[in-house]
Structures are given as structure tokens and as C-alpha cells.
N, C-alpha and C positions, 0 to 999 in steps of 0.2 A: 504494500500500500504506500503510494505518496503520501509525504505530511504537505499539508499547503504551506506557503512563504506566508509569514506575517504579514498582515497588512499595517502601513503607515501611514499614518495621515498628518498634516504639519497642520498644527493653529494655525486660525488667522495672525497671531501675535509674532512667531514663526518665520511664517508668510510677509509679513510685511517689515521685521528686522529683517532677512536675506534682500528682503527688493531697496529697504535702506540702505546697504551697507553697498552693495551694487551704486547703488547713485551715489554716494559717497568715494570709492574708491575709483568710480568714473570720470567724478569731476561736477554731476550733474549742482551737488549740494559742494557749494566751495568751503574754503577752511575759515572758520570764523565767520561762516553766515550764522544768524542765526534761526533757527528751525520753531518757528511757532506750530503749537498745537493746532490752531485753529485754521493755517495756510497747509499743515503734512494730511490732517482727516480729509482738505479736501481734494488734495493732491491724488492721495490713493484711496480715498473714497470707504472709508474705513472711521469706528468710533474711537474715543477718546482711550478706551479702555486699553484695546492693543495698540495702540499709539505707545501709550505710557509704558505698558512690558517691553514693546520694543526697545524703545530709547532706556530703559534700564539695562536691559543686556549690552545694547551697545554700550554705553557708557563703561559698562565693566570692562567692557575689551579695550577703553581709552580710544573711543572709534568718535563719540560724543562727550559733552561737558553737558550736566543738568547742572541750571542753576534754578535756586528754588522762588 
């Protein structure tokens, strides 16, 4: 009998740090802009919520600065 592959599925939270970090390391988001909440939900068309996980992880990786 085969076993099946796991299935994976990425959050949207996920899903939208890879598609940051992408515009970031492209150039799209320059170095010392800064990234309001209210200009990135509508950017990628997404809530506040995984906005905010994202840019915490980024921030972890020193990819982002939060400032409060």
C-alpha cells in the first residue's frame, strides 16, 4: 500500500511574508521606506491580522524594523 504525501498548506500570514520579502529583496519596497499598515493590506489585498505576523517574522530575520 502507498502512504499518501502530506498535504501542506501555507497561511495566508505565510503567504504574504514570502510575497514581502520577495518585494523587498527585489527592490520593489526600498531600504528605509516606510511600510504603513494601511498602504501593504491594500497592496496585497489582505487584513491587518496577517499583515502584522508577517512583519513580525520579518523583523526577526532583520528583513524589517517595527517601530511601535
Amino acid at each position: 500500500m502507498i502512504e499518501p504525501k502530506p498535504v501542506t498548506r501555507a497561511t495566508l500570514a505565510t503567504q504574504l511574508e514570502d510575497a514581502l520579502r520577495v518585494d523587498i529583496i527585489e527592490g520593489v519596497l526600498t531600504p528605509g521606506q516606510r511600510l504603513r499598515a494601511a498602504d501593504l493590506t491594500a497592496r496585497y489585498g489582505v487584513s491587518a491580522t496577517p499583515l502584522r505576523e508577517a512583519l513580525q517574522r520579518l523583523a526577526a530575520q532583520n528583513l524589517v524594523e517595527i517601530d511601535p
